[in-house]
C-alpha positions as CSV (number, residue, x, y, z in Angstrom):
1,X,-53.5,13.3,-75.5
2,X,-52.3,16.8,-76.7
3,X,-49.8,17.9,-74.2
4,X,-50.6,21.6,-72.6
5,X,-48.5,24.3,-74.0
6,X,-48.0,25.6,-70.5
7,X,-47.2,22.7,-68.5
8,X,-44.1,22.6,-66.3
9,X,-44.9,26.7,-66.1
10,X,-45.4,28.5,-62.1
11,X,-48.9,28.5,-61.0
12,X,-48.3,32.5,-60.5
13,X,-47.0,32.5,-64.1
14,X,-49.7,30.9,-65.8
15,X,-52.7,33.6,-63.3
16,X,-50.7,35.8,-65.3
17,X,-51.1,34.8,-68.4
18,X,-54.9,33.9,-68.4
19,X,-55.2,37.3,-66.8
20,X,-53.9,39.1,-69.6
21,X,-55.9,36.9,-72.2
22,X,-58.9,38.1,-70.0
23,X,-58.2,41.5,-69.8
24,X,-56.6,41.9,-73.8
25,X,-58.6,38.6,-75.4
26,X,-57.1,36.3,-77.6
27,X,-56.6,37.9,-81.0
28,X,-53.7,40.3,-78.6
29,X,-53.1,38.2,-76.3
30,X,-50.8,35.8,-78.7
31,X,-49.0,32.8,-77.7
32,X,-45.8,32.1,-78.7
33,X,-43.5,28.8,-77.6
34,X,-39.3,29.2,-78.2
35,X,-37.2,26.7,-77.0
36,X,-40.0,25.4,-74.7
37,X,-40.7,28.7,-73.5
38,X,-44.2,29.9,-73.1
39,X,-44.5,34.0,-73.4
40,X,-47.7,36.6,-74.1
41,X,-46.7,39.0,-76.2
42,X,-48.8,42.4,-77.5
43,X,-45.9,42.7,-80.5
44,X,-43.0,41.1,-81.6
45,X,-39.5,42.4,-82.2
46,X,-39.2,43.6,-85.8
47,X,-37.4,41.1,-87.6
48,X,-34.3,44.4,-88.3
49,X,-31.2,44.7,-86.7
50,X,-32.6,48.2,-85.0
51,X,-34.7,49.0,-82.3
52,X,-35.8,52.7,-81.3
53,X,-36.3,53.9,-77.8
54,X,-39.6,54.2,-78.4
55,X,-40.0,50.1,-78.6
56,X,-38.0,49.6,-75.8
57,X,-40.4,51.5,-73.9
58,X,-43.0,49.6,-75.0
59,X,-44.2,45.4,-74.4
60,X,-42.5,43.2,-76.6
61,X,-41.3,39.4,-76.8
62,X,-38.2,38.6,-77.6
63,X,-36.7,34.7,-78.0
64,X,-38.3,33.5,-74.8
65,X,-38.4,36.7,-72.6
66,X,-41.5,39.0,-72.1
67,X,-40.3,42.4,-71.3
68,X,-42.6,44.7,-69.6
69,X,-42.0,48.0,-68.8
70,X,-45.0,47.6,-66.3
71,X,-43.8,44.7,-64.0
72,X,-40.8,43.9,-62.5
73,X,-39.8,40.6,-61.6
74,X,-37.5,39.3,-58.5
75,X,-34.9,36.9,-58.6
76,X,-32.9,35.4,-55.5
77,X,-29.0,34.7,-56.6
78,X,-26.6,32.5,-54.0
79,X,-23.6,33.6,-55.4
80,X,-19.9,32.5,-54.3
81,X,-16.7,34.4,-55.3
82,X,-12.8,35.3,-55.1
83,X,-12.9,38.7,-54.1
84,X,-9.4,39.3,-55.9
85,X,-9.4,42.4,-58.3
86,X,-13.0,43.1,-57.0
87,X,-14.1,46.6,-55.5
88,X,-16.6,45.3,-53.0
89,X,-20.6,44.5,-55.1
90,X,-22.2,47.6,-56.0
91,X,-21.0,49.9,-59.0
92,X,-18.6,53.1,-57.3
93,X,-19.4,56.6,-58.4
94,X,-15.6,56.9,-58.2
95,X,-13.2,55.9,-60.9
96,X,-11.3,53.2,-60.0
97,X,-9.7,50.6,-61.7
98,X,-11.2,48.1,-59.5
99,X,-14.3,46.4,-61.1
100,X,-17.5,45.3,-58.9
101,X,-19.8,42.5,-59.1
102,X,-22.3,44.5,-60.4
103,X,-20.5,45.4,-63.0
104,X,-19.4,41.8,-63.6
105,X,-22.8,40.5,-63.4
106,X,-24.2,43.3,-66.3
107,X,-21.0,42.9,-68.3
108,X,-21.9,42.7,-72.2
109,X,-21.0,39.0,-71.6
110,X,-24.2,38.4,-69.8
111,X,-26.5,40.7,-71.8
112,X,-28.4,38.2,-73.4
113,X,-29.5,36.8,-70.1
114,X,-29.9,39.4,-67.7
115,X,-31.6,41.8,-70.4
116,X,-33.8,40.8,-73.6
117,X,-32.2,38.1,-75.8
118,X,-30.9,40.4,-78.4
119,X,-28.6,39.4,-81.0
120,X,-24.9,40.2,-81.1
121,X,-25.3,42.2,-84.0
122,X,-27.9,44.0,-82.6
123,X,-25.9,44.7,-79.4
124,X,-23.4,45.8,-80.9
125,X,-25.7,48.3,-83.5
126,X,-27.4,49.5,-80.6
127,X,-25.2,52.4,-79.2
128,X,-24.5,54.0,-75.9
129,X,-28.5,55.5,-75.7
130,X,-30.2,52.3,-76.1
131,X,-27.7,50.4,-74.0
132,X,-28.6,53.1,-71.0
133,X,-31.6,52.3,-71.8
134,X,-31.6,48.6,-71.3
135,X,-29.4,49.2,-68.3
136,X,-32.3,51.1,-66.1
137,X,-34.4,47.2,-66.7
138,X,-32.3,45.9,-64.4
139,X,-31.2,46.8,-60.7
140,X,-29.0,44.1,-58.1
141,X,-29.2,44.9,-54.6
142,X,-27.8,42.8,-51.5
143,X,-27.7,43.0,-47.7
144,X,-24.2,42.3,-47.5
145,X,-21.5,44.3,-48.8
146,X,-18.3,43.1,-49.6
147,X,-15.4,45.8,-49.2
148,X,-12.3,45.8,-51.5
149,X,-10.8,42.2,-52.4
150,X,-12.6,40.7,-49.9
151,X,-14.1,37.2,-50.6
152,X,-17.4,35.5,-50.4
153,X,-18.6,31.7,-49.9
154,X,-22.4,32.6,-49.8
155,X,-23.4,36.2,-50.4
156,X,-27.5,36.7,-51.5
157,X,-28.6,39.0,-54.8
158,X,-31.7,40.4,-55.5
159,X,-32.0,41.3,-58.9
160,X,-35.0,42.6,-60.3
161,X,-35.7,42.9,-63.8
162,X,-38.5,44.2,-66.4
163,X,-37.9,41.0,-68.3
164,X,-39.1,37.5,-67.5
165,X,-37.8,34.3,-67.7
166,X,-40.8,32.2,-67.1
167,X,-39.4,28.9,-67.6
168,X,-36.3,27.3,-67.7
169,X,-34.2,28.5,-65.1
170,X,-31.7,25.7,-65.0
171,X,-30.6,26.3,-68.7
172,X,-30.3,30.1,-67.6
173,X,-28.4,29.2,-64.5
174,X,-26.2,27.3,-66.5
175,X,-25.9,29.6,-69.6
176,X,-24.7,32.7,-66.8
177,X,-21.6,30.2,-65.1
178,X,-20.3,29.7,-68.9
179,X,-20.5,33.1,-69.5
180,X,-19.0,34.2,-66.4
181,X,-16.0,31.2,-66.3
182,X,-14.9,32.8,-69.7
183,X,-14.4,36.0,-67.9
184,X,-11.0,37.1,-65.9
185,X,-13.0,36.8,-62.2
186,X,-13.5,33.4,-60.6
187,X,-17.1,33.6,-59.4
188,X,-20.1,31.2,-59.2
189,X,-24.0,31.0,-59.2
190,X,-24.7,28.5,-57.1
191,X,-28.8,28.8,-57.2
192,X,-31.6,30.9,-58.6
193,X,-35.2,31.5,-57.4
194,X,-37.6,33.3,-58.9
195,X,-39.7,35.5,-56.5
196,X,-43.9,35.0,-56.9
197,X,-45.0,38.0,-57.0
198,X,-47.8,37.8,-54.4
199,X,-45.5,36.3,-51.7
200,X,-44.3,38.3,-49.1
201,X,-41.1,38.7,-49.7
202,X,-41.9,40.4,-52.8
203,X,-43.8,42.7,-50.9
204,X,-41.3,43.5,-48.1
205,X,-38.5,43.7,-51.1
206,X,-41.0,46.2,-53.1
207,X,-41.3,48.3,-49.6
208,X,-37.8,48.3,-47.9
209,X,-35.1,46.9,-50.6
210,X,-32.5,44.3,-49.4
211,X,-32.0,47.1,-46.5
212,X,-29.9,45.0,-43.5
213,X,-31.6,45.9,-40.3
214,X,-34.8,44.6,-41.9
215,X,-33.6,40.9,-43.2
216,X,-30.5,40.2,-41.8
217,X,-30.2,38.4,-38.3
218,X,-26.4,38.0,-38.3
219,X,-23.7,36.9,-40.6
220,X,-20.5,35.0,-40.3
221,X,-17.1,35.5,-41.3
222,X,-13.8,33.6,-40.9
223,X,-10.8,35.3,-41.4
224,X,-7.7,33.2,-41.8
225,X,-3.9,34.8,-40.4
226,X,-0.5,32.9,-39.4
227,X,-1.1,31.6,-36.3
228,X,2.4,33.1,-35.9
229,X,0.6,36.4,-34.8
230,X,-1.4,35.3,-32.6
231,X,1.9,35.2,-30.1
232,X,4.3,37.0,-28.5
233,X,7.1,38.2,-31.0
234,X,10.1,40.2,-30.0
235,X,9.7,43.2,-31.5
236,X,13.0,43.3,-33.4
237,X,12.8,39.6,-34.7
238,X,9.5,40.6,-36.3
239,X,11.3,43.3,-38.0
240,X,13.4,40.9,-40.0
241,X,11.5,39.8,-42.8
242,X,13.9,36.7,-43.3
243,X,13.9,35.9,-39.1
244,X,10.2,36.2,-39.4
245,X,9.5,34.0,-42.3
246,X,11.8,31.6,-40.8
247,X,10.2,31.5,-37.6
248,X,6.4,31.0,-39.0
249,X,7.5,27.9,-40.6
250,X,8.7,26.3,-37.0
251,X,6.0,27.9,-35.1
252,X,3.3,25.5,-34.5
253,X,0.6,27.8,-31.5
254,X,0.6,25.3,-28.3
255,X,-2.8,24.9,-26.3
256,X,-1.4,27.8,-23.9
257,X,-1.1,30.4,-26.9
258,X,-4.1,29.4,-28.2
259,X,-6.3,29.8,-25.1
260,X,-4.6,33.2,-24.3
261,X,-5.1,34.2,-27.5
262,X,-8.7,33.2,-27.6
263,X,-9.4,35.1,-24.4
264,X,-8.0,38.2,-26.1
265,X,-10.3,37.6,-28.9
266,X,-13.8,37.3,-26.6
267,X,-12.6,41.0,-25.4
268,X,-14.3,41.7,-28.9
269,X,-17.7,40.3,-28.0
270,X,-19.5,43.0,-27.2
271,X,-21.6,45.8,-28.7
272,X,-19.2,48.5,-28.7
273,X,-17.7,51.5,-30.6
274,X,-15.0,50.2,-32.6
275,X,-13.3,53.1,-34.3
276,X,-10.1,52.6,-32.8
277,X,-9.6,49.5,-34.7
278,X,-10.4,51.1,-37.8
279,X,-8.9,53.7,-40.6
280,X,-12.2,56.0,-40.6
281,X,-12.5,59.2,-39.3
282,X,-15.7,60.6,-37.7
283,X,-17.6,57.4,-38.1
284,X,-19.1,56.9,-34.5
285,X,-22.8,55.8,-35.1
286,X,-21.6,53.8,-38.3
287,X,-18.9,51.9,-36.0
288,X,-21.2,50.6,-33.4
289,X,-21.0,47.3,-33.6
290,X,-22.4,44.1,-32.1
291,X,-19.8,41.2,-32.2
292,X,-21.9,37.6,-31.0
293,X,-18.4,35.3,-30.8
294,X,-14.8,35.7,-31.7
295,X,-13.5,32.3,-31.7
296,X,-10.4,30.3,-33.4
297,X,-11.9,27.6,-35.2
298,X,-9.2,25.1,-36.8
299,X,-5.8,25.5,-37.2
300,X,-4.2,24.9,-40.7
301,X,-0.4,23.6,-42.3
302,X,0.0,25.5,-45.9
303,X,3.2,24.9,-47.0
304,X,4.7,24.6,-43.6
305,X,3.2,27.3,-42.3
306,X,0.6,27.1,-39.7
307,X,-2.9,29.5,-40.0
308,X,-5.6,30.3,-37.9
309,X,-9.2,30.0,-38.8
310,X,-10.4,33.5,-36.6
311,X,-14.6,32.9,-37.1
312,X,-16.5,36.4,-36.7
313,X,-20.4,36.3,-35.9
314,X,-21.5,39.9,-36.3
315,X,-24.1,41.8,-37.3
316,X,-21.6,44.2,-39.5
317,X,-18.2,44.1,-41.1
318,X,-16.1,46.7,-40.7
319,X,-12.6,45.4,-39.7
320,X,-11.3,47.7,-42.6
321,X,-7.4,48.0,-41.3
322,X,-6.1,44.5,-41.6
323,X,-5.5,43.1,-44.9
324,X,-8.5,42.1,-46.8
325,X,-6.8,39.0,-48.4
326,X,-7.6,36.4,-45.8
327,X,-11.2,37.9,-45.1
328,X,-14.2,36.2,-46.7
329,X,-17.8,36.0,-46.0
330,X,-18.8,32.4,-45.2
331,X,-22.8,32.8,-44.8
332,X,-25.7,34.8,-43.7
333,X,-28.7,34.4,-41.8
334,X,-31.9,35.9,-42.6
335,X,-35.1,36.7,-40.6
336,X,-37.2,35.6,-43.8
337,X,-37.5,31.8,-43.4
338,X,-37.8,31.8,-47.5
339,X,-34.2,32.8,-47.9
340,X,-32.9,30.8,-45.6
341,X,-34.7,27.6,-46.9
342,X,-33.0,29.0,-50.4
343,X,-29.8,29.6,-49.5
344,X,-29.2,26.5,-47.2
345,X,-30.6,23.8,-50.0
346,X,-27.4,24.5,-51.6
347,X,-25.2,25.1,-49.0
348,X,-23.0,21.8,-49.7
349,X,-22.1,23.7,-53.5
350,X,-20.9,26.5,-51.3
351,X,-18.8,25.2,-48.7
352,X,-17.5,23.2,-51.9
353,X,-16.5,26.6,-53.8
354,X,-15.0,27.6,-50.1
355,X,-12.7,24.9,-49.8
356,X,-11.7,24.7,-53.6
357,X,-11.1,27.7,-54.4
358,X,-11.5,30.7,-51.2
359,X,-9.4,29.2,-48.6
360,X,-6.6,27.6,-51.3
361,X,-6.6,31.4,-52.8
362,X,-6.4,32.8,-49.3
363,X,-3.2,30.5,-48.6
364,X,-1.6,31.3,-51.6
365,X,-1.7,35.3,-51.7
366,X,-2.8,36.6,-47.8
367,X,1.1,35.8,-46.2
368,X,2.7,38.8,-47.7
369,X,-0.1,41.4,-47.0
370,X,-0.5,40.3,-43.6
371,X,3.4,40.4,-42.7
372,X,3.5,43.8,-43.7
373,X,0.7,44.7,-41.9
374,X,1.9,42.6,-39.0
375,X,5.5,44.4,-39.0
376,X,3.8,48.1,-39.9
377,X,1.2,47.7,-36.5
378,X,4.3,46.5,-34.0
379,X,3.5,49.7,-31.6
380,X,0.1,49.1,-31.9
381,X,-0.1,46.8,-28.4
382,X,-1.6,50.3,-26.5
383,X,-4.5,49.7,-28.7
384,X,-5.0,46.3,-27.3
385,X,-4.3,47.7,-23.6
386,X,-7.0,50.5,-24.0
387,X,-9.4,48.1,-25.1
388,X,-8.5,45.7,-22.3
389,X,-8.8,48.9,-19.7
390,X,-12.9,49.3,-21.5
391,X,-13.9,45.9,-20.8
């Protein structure tokens, strides 16, 4: 029997395609299979290394992607990454010589996927006009914001695209974590899901974005500090480096420390303004915040020094003046049952990136930041008191 030449293809995929044989008949409608890829195409890319602006505007196929300039098409990413060298997800206005994951994400080094398969040479004929060009197909959005070297175990992308990859999205997953291992950032893509397009969630996306308040119940954060800190310290014997380093190595936190410092910690669980713990000015109604637990999870040896686990349930993440280094997003929950079926079936893969390569990083380059910060905030205990005098 003559096998179908769209089998394996979405249900939604292949409405679309008799659709458009429908509505453009057959003779327009043309079928063309690459690399077991089935697109509809009105016209093909001319076989020269040029392309005007005018045919990017336009419907064409290009090796296995149909690029439309009237759909879009949504795609769910579960992404996991060292937050070192970063600047936080989305592209700055400001010059910086940070890089994002955006930026990452639609580096020429993923071209090929995220955009229209063109060739290298074409790429690199195609100049700063067409690239622009090819740059407004594409648009990432995400409901939670990394800031500034922070790390993340789980963190959910939308991307949406005027190009479609109708089949074969384990070869694309697996083409993009090439690409991005030969780069200089360690990041991973743990899953991908294509949106259907008369689901829901495409809807809610097409009306509100990834905005937070509408599809984010809560997210969780750990945060990971010397357990050294967490208890009483003469003043002056913290403000010897040597003394200090010396004494984190001995200092394991006993039951006592630990309770008292967990107690201090549920002080945060609250809804509350909490400017005064941060470096912002006039920030009021963006600092409100609603903290659900404030807890010390494990406690950790690294090279003789012991660390606390601090986990943060929140519905934000602004705790901007400590060091970001030992900050990382561990998951999210949503209030679409969709994404959270998505991003839990692979939640093994990310508490596998976590341990491998977050919390060894976070071990390795946090202690200095954070004992500079601890010996730069030694008058800072009134802060503590006023918030103790609030509760």
């Amino acid at each position: 029997m003559e096998q179908r030449k769209d089998e394996g293809m979405d249900p939604w995929l292949r409405n679309e395609v008799e659709a458009r044989k429908a509505e453009e008949g057959p003779e327009k409608a043309k079928e063309i299979h690459h690399d077991n890829i089935l697109v509809i195409s009105q016209k093909r890319i001319p076989d020269t290394d040029t392309l005007t602006s005018q045919q990017l505007g336009t419907e064409v196929e290009s090796n296995g992607y149909f690029i439309s300039e009237r759909h879009q098409h949504k795609y769910l990413l579960n992404i996991a990454f060292v937050g070192e060298g970063f600047h936080g997800m989305q592209k700055n206005t400001k010059t910086t010589v940070q890089s994002t994951l955006e930026d990452v994400l639609s580096s020429n080094t993923c071209y090929a996927l995220f955009y229209p398969r063109l060739s290298d040479k074409l790429m690199m004929a195609m100049g700063a006009a067409l690239k622009q060009n090819l740059e407004d197909w594409i648009g990432f959005g995400t409901s939670s914001r990394t800031d500034k070297g922070v790390h993340a175990a789980q963190l959910l992308v939308v991307v949406t695209m005027k190009s479609i990859y109708p089949n074969g999205l384990r070869l694309f997953l697996e083409e993009l974590n090439r690409r991005l291992k030969n780069g200089q950032h360690l990041i991973r893509v743990i899953d991908i899901l294509a949106v259907r397009p008369e689901s829901k969630l495409n809807g809610d996306l097409e009306n509100r974005a990834i905005h937070f308040p509408c599809f984010v119940d809560s997210r969780v954060y750990r945060y990971i500090i010397p357990s050294f800190a967490l208890a009483h310290q003469e003043k002056e014997q913290a403000r010897n480096e040597n003394k200090m380093k010396w004494e984190m190595e001995r200092f394991r936190l006993s039951s006592e420390q630990q309770h008292r410092a967990e107690s201090v910690l549920q002080a945060f669980q609250r809804t509350a303004d909490f400017e005064a713990f941060t470096d912002i000015k006039d920030c009021k109604a963006k600092m409100m915040r609603e903290v659900r637990s404030f807890v010390i999870k494990t406690l950790e040896i690294y090279k003789k020094i012991q660390f606390a686990v601090i986990e943060i349930e929140e519905k934000v993440s602004n705790f901007r003046i400590a060091p970001a280094e030992g900050l990382f997003l561990k998951r999210q929950n949503y209030k679409h049952k969709l994404i959270n079926d998505f991003l839990n079936k692979c939640s093994e893969q990310n508490l596998q990136f976590e341990e491998q390569h977050i919390v060894p990083h976070v071990f390795r380059h946090s202690l200095d930041p954070f004992m500079n910060f601890f010996q730069d905030t030694l008058n800072d205990a009134d802060v503590i008191n006023r918030l103790r005098r609030r509760c």
